[in-house]
C-alpha positions in Angstrom: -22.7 -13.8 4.1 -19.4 -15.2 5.1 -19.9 -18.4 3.3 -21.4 -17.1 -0.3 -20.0 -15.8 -3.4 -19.2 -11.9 -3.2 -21.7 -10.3 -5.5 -20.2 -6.9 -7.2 -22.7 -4.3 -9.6 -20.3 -2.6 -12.3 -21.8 0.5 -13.2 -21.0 3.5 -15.9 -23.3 6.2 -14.4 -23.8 9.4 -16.4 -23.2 10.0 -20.2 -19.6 8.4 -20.3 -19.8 6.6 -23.1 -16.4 4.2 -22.8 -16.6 1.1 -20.7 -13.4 -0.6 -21.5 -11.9 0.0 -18.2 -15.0 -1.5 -16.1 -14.8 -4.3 -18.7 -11.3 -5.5 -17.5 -12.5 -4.8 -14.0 -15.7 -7.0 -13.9 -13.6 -10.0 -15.4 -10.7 -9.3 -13.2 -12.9 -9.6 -10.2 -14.8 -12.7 -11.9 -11.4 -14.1 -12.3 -11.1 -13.4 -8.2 -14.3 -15.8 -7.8 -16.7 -13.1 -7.3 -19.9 -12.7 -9.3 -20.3 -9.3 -11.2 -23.0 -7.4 -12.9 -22.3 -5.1 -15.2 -25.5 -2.5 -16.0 -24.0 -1.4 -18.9 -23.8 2.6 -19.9 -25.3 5.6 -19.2 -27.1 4.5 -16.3 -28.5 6.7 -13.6 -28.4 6.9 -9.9 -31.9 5.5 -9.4 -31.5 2.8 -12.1 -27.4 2.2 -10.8 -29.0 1.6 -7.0 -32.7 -0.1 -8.1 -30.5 -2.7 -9.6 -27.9 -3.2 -7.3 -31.3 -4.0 -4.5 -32.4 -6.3 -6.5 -29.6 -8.3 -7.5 -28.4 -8.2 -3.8 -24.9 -7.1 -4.4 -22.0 -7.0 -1.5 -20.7 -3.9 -3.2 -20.8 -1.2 -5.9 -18.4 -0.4 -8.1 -19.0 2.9 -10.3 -16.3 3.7 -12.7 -15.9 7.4 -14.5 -14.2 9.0 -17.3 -16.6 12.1 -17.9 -15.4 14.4 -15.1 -19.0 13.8 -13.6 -17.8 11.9 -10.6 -18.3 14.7 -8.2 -21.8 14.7 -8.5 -22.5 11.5 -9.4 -21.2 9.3 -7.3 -22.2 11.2 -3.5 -26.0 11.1 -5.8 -25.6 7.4 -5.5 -24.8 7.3 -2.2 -27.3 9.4 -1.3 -29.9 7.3 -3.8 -28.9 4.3 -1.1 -29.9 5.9 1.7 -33.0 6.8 0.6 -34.0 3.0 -0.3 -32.5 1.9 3.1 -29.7 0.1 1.4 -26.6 2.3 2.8 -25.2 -0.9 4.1 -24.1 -1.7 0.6 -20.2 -0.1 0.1 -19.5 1.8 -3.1 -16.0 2.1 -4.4 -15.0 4.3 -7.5 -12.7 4.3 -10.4 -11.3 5.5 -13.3 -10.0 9.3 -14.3 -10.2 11.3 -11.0 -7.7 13.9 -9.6 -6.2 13.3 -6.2 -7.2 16.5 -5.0 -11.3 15.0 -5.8 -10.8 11.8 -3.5 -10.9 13.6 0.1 -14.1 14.7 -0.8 -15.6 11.9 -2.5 -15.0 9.6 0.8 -16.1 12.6 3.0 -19.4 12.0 0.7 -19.5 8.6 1.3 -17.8 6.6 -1.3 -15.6 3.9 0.6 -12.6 3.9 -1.9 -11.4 5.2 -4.9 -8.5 3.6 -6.8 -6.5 5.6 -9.1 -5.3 4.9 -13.0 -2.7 1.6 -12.5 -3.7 0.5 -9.8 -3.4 -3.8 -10.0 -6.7 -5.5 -10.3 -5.5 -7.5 -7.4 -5.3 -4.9 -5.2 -8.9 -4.1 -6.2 -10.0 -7.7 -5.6 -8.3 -7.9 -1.8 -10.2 -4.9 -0.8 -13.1 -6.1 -1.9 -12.5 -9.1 0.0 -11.5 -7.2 3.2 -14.5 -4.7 3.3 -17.0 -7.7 2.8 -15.0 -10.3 4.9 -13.2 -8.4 7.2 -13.6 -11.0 10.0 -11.7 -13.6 7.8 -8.5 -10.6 7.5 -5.6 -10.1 9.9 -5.9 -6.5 11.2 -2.2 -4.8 10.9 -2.0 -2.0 12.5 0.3 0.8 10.8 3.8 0.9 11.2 4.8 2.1 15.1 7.6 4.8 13.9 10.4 5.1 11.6 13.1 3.0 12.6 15.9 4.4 11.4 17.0 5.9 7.5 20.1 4.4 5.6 22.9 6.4 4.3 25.3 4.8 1.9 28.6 6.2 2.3 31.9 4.9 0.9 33.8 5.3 4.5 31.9 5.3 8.1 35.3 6.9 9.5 35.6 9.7 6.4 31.8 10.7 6.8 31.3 10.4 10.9 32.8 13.5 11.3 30.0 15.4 9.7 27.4 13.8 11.4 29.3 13.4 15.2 30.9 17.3 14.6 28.7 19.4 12.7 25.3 17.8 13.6 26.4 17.1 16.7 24.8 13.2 16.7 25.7 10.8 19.2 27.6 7.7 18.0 25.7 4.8 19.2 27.6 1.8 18.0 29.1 -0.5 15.0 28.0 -3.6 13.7 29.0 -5.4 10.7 26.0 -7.6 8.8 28.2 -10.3 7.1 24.7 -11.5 5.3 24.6 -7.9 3.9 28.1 -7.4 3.4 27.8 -4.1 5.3 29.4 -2.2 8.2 26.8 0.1 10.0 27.2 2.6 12.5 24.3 3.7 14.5 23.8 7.6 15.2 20.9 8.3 17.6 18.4 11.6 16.2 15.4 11.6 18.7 13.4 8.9 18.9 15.0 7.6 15.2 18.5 7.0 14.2 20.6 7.7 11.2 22.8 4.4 9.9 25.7 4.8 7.3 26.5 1.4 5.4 29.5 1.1 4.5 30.2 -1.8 2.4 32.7 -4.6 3.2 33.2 -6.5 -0.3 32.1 -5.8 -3.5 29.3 -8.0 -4.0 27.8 -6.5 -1.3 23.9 -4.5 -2.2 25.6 -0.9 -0.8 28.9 -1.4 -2.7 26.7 -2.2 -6.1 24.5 1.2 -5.3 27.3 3.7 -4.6 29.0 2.4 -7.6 25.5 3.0 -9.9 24.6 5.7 -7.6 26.9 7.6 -5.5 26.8 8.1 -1.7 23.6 9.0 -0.1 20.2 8.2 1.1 19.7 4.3 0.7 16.4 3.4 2.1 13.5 4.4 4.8 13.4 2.1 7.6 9.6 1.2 9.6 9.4 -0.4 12.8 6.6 -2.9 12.8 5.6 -5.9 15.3 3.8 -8.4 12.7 6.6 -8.5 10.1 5.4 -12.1 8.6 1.7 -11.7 8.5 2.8 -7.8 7.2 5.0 -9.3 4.2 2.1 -12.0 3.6 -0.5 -9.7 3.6 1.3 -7.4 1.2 2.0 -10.2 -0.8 -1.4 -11.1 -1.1 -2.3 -7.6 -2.1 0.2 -7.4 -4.9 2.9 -5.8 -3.9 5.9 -6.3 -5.0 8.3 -7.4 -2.6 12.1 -7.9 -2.6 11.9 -10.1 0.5 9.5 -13.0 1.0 10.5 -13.8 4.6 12.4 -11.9 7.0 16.1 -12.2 7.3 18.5 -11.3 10.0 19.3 -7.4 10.9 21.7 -5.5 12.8 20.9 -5.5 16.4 19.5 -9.1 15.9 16.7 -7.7 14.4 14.8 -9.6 11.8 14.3 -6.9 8.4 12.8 -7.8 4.9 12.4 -5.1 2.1 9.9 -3.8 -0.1 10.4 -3.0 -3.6 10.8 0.4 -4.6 8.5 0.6 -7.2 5.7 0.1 -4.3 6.7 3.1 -2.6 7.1 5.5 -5.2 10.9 5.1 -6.1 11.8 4.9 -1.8 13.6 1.5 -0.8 11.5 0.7 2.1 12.4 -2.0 4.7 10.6 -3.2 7.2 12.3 -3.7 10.7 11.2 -6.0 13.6 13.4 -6.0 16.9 13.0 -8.6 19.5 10.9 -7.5 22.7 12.6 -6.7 26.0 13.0 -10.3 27.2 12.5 -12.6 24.5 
């Protein structure tokens, strides 16, 4: 399977009578090199799964707009296990509520992707569910790292942090390629860091101005941070570092954009291994 064209079945099941959405999908994933089928609408689950055994598809792909999904799609699933093709993935689209998704993958559907979601995205799981021996397995990030505070003064606000919370002061660095000073506060098996910036052309001095002081961005300690950044790339999203660049602590740090994390500046933080 590894060497042929992915095959995907489209289908509108039920009495939803708008396919526009499943349009744009089926030639966004024709775009990605795969071959699609679209069955058209108001198909059932026998006539959804019939076709999808005998045009030997690597996946369905069932979209809804009628509210119907919650019967409807698990009857598909169910459909495939009857004809002995539950080998063959379904994933889900179009208007469903968060709250609906725990319970359509407890049913059997192997993703749902939610309104906006970049046909890329869509394409690369594809790709990984049929191929996953060709993908690089990342596992999750180990812990967070540490969270950024941006603060005009690191000697004005340590004494809140030092005196009232009672944090231990771990150490200052300056970044010169940030144009920061950071001071490193240990909080259990995380830290706190306040950025203070040096110059004004500096990333902290430009967000206090817009912004005020205050919480800057979400640190996650990873082990992969170049195939993480590629594979993200490749997934569409959007990054605001390419490659990793140096860190306090000699670490090596790139960041995601926040639009990828729901408004959060997220970096990603990779420090060299005892002995390296």
């Amino acid at each position: 399977m590894a060497d042929r064209t992915i095959r995907v079945l489209i289908a509108k099941p039920g009495l939803d009578g708008h396919d526009r959405g499943a349009l744009v999908i089926a030639q966004a994933l024709r775009d990605h090199g795969m071959e699609v089928i679209y069955t058209g609408l108001r198909q059932s689950p026998d006539q959804i799964v019939q076709a999808a055994i005998q045009e030997d598809v690597d996946v369905i792909g069932l979209s809804s707009l009628s509210g119907a999904h919650r019967s409807l799609f698990p009857k598909i699933v169910e459909v495939l296990a009857k004809n002995d093709a539950e080998d063959i993935p379904v994933i889900g689209g179009g208007v469903i509520p968060y709250e609906d998704i725990p319970y359509l993958e407890e049913k059997g559907v192997n993703k749902i992707f939610t309104p906006g979601t970049p046909t890329e995205e869509i394409a690369k799981y594809i790709q990984r569910l049929i191929h996953p021996q060709a993908q690089t397995s990342l596992n999750p990030p180990e812990k967070i790292a540490h969270i950024g505070i941006a603060v005009s003064n690191i000697e004005h606000a340590l004494p809140f942090y030092t005196n009232t919370l009672g944090l231990r002061l771990t150490g200052v660095e300056e970044v010169q390629s940030e144009g920061v000073k950071v001071a490193f506060l240990k909080l259990g098996e995380t830290q706190l860091e306040l950025l203070e910036p040096i110059h004004e052309d500096s990333s902290i001095a430009k967000f206090i101005n817009k912004r005020g002081e205050g919480f800057h961005h979400m640190a996650l300690e990873v082990q992969d941070i170049k195939e993480r950044l590629q594979q993200y790339k490749d997934q569409g999203i959007s990054l605001l570092n390419e490659e990793p660049k140096q860190g306090a602590h000699n670490s090596q740090v790139a960041f995601l954009h926040p639009k990828a994390a729901n408004g959060v500046l997220m970096e990603l933080c990779q420090h060299e291994k005892e002995g390296e």
